[in-house]
C-alpha angles and dihedrals in degrees: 000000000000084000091053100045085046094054097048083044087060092036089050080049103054093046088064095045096050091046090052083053093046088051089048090052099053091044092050090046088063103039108029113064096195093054090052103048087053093047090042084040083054099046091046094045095050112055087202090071104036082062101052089048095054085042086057098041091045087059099069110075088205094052106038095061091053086046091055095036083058095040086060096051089064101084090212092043096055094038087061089040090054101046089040087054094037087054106046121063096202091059097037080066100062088042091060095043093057092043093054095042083057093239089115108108110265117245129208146175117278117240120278086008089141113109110254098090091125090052081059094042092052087043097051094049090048088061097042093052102043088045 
């Protein structure tokens, strides 16, 4: 009985020691640049880990869509995302689903995407010169 009281009283205390740790490293990850470029050099260099990051970005609802919303902004990111999804049948039906159910990013035309940019260019030159 005393053994066993003594051994959940270390593992109690380990648990709190390893909380208080666990408190320090995220603390040094946001504030201490060299930390987090080894433990980011560490993530990107083992594809375990960077599995089990994106497992445990990708489970929050919030923060997945920001994650993906910034993924896409990267050319050569959403290129990869797009062919991955074009060329697997098991992704392309979450993708639909999301685009008939309107929650697919709305698109536009750019300002001034009307044709007549050499007209303003013309234009522009006309008045610098005259001018």
């Amino acid at each position: 009985m005393k053994l066993r009281n003594t051994t959940l009283m270390v593992a109690a205390l380990v648990a709190f020691a390893l909380a208080g740790c666990a408190a320090d490293m995220a603390k040094q990850l946001t504030s201490n640049e060299q930390v987090r470029t080894q433990v980011m050099g560490a993530i990107a260099g083992n594809k375990d880990l960077a599995f089990q990051a994106v497992d445990g970005i990708m489970a929050s609802d919030s923060l997945r869509a920001q994650v993906i919303d910034h993924l896409l902004t990267n050319d050569q990111a959403a290129i990869q995302v797009l062919v991955r999804i074009g060329t697997n049948p098991d992704a392309l039906a979450p993708a639909l689903e999301k685009l008939f159910a309107g929650q697919w990013k709305k698109g536009g035309i750019p300002p001034l995407w009307d044709g007549k940019t050499g007209e303003r260019i013309v234009a522009e030159l006309e008045r610098l010169l005259v001018a």
